[in-house]
N, C-alpha and C positions, 0 to 999 in steps of 0.2 A: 122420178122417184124422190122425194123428200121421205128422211128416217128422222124424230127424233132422237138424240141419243144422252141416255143418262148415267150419272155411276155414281155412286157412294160406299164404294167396296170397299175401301181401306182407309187412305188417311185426305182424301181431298172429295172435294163438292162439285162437281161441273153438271154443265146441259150444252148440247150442242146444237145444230141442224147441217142435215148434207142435203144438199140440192142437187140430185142430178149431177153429178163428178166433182162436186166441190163445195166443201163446208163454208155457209154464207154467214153461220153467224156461230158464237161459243162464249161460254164465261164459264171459269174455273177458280173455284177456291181454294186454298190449303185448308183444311179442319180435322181432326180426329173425333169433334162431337159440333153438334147445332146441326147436322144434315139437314135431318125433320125440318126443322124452320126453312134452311136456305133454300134448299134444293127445287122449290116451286117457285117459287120468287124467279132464282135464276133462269125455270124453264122459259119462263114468261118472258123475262127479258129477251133473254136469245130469238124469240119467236117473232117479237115485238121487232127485235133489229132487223131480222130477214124480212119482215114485214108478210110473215105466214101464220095462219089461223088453223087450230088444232085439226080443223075441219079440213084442211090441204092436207095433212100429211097422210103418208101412204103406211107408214110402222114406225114401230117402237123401238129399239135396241135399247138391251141394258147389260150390265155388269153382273154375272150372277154370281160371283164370288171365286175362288178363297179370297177370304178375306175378315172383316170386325163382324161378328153376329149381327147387333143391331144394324150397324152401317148398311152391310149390301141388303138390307131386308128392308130400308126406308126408299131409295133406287126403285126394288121391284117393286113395292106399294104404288109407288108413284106411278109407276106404265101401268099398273094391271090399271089401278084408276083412268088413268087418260085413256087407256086401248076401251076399256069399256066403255066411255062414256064417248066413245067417238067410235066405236064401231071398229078400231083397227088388229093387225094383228101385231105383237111381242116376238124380237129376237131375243136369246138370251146369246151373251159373251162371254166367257172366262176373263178372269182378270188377268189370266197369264197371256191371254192372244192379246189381251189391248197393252197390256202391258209392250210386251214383245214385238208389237206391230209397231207399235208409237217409237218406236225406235228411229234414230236417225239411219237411214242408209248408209251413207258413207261411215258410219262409226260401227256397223253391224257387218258390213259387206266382206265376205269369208268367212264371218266366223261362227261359231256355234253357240248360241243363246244359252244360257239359265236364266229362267226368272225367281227371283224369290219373293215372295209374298211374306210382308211381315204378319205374323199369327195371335200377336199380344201376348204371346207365348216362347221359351225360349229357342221351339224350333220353330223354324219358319218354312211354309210351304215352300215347295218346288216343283218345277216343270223346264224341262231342257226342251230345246228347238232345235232344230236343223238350221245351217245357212240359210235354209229356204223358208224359214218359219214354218214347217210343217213339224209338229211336236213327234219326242220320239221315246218312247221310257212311258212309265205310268207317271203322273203327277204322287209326292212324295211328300210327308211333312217329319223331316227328320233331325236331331241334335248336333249341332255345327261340326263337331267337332269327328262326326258320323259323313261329312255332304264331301270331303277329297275323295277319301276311298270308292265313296258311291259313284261318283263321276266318274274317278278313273275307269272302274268298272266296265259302265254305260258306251264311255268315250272308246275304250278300249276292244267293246263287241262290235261299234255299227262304225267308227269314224275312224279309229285309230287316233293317235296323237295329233292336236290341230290347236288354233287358235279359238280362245273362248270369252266372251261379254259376259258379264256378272249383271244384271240390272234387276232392279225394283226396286221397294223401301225392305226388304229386309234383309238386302244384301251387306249391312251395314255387320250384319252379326257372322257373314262370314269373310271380309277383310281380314282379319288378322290370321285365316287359315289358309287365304287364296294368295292374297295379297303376295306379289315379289314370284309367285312361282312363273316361269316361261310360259309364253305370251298369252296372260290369262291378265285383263282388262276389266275396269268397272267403267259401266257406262254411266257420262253426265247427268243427267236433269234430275226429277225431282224423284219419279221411279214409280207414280203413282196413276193407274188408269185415267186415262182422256175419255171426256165422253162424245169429242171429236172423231177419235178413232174407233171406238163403238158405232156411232153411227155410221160409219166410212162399212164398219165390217158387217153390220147389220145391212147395210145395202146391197153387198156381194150375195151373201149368203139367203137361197133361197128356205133354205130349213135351216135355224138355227137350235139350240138348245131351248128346254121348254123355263119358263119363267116361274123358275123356283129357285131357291138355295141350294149351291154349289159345296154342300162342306167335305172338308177330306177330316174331320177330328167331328167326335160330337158335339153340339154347340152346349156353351157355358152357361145351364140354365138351370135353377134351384127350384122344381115346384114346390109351392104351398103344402105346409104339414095339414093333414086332417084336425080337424077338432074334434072330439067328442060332442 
C-alpha cells in the first residue's frame, strides 16, 4: 500500500508518502500563504526521494479541514487532480485526527487530547479526544473565554476529572485561560497537520471522509455585486 498524503489546512505546506508501514519520504514547510505554488513542487520531490511514480501509488490522503478557507481547498485541488489523472481513489482526514495522532506518545499517554484549530478568527475550532484518540463531544468553534466551562462540562459527563494536552496552532489563544490550572498541559511542536500522519491514516482507513471542505463556520466569501 503506498498513500500519498498532503495538507494545506492551516498554517504549513507538506507532502508525504507511506510505503507499506513506513513513511519513505516527507517535506514540510511553515507557510500561512504560497501553498498553491509549494505544494506540487513538494509533492514531487517527496515522490522523487522514495523513488515512486504517481502511477505506484495506491490513494490519496488529504486534510480536509477546519481549517484557512483558501488553504485546505488548495490540499484538496491537489488529490482531486492527481487521483483523477491517475485513476486513484481520495481519503479525506480531519485536521483534528492529524493533528491529534501526530502527537508524541509518550507526551499524550493518559491523557485527554483537545485539539484546537486556529480559525483566523478569534474563536478557534475544537475537537477533544479520548486517551485513545477516539473523538468524543461534537467538534465546536467557540470564544476562549466560553472553552473552561465547556470542557469542564464534556470532561465531567464521560471522563470525570483527568489529565489533559492542549495541542494545535490555536491553542495559543487559550493559554492564558488553561494555562496553571491542575494537570492540564500544552503540547510541544509546531501544532500544525503532517501530511506524514495523513498518509499513515489514510492507509488504516478503508473509508475515509469524502474529499470536500470540512467547515464548522461558513466560509469567508463576498460574492460579486450584480451590475445592471
Amino acid at each position: 500500500m503506498r498513500v500519498l498524503g498532503l495538507d494545506t489546512a492551516t498554517s504549513g505546506c507538506s507532502a508525504a508518502l507511506w510505503d507499506d508501514g513506513a513513511v519513505t519520504a516527507r517535506r514540510r514547510e511553515p507557510m500561512a500563504r504560497g501553498q498553491a505554488e509549494a505544494l506540487v513542487p513538494l509533492a514531487q520531490a517527496a515522490l522523487a526521494e522514495a523513488g515512486c511514480a504517481f502511477d505506484a501509488l495506491d490513494r490519496i490522503a488529504v486534510t480536509v479541514g477546519p481549517g484557512a478557507f483558501t488553504g485546505l481547498r488548495i490540499a484538496l485541488a491537489a488529490a482531486r487532480g492527481f487521483a483523477l489523472a491517475a485513476g486513484l481513489p481520495v481519503v479525506g482526514i480531519t485536521s483534528f485526527d492529524a493533528i491529534a495522532h501526530g502527537l508524541p506518545e509518550a507526551e499524550r499517554e493518559g491523557r485527554t487530547v483537545l485539539v484546537a484549530v486556529d480559525s483566523r478568527r478569534t474563536e478557534p475550532f475544537l475537537q477533544l479526544f479520548r486517551p485513545d484518540l477516539t473523538p468524543f463531544g461534537e467538534p465546536a468553534m467557540l470564544d476562549p473565554a466560553a472553552v473552561p466551562g465547556w470542557l469542564d462540562g464534556l470532561l465531567a459527563t464521560e471522563t470525570g476529572p483527568g489529565p489533559l494536552l492542549v495541542a494545535g496552532d490555536g491553542a495559543a489563544a487559550l493559554r492564558p485561560l488553561l494555562e496553571g490550572r491542575a494537570d492540564i498541559h500544552f503540547a510541544a511542536g509546531p501544532g500544525t497537520p503532517d501530511a506524514a500522519v495523513v498518509a499513515a491514516l489514510g492507509a488504516r482507513r478503508e473509508v475515509g471522509l469524502p474529499a470536500q471542505p470540512f467547515y464548522l463556520r461558513p466560509p469567508d466569501v463576498s460574492l460579486p455585486r450584480k451590475t445592471a
